[in-house]
N, C-alpha and C positions, 0 to 999 in steps of 0.2 A: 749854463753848462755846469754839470757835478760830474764830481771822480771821488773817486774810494781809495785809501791808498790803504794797501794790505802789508803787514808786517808779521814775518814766522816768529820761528822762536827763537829764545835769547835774544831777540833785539830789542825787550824790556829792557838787558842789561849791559845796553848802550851808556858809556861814559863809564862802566865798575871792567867791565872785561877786555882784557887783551889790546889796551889800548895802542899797543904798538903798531896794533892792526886797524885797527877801526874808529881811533879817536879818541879824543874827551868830551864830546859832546854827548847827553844824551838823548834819547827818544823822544821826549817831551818838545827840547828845543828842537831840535829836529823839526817836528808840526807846531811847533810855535811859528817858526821860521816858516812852513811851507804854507800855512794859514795867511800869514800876514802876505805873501807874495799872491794869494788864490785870490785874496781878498782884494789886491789891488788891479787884477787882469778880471775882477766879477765871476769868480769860479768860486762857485760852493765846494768846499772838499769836507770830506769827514775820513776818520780814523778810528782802525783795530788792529788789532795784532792780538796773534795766541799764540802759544807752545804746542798746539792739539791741528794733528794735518786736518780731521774732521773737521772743526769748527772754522778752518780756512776753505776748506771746501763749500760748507754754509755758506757764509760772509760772499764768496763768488759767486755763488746759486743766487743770493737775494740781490744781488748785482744786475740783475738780468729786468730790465726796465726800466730801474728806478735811479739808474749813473749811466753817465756816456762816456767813460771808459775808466778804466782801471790802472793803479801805478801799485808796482807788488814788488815786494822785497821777499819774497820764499825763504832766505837764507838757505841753510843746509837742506830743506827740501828740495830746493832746486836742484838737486845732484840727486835724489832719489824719489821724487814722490811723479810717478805716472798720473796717478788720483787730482792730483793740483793741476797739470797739464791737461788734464782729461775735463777737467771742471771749466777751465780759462777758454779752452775749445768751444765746449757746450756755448756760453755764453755770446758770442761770434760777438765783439766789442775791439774797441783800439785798446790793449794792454802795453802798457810797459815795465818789462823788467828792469829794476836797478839793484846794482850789488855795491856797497863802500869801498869795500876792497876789489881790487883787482882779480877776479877769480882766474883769473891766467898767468899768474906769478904765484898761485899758491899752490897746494899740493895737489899731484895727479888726481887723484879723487876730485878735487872742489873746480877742476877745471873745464869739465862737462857740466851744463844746465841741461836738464830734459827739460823744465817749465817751460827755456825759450823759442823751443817750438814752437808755441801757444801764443808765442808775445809779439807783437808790431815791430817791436826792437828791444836791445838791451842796453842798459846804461853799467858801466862797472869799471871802480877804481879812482872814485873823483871823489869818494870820501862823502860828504852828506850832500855838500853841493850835487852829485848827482841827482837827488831828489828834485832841485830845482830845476835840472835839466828836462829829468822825466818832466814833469808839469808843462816846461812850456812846449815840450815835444807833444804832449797828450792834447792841449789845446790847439795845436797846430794841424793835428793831423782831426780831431774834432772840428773842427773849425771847416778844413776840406769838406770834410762829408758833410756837414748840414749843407755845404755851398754846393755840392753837387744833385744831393738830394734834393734841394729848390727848384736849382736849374732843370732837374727832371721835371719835377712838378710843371715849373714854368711851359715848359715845352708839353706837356701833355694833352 
């Protein structure tokens, strides 16, 4: 099993910004942390993140064969990019959304996701630990499909 986990922008400066909001931890431990738990359930995970909605639109695109599903953190995308949603679509894979903060305690604006149209579910408000939620949610619902897709096989 592999997953990608996608991060927008400013989530480099996880641990230096607005930590009243989102923590001291930053990004790095962040997949330090979610490395070590992928590593211990046999899940391959690898890690990007850019400031640039193009270059997260890529990174989705090359998603498409080569990962059995996706954990995306859009950040402020999430509230405007149609193009991210449009991309997440194309790829027809199990996505999860996670946000740190609670995007429904914060401002009018940041409390509509378009992205989670596109996503299986969203996670939001549990701080980093969300990510480890995402994971084992990604592997659970991963885990269904190959079982079902067998059982097809099997019966064919």
């Amino acid at each position: 099993m592999k997953i990608a986990v996608i991060q927008g922008p400013n989530l480099n400066m996880l641990g230096i910004r607005e930590q009243h909001i989102y923590g001291s931890m930053g990004l790095e431990q962040i997949h330090d942390q979610l490395k070590t738990a992928a590593g211990q359930n046999g899940v391959e995970i690898e890690f990007f993140q850019s400031n640039l909605e193009g270059e997260i639109i890529d990174r989705i695109q090359e998603c498409l064969g080569t990962v059995d599903g996706i954990m995306i953190n859009p950040a402020a995308y999430s509230h405007t990019s149609i193009a991210i949603k449009d991309a997440l679509s194309a790829v027809a894979m199990p996505v999860v959304e996670v946000h740190i903060s609670n995007i429904y305690k914060r401002e009018e604006f940041r409390q509509k996701s378009i992205t989670a149209g596109a996503s299986t579910g969203v996670i939001s408000g549990f701080g980093p630990f969300g990510y480890h939620m995402g994971l084992i949610a990604l592997m659970q619902i991963i885990s269904e499909i190959k079982a079902v897709t067998q059982a097809q096989q099997d019966n064919a």
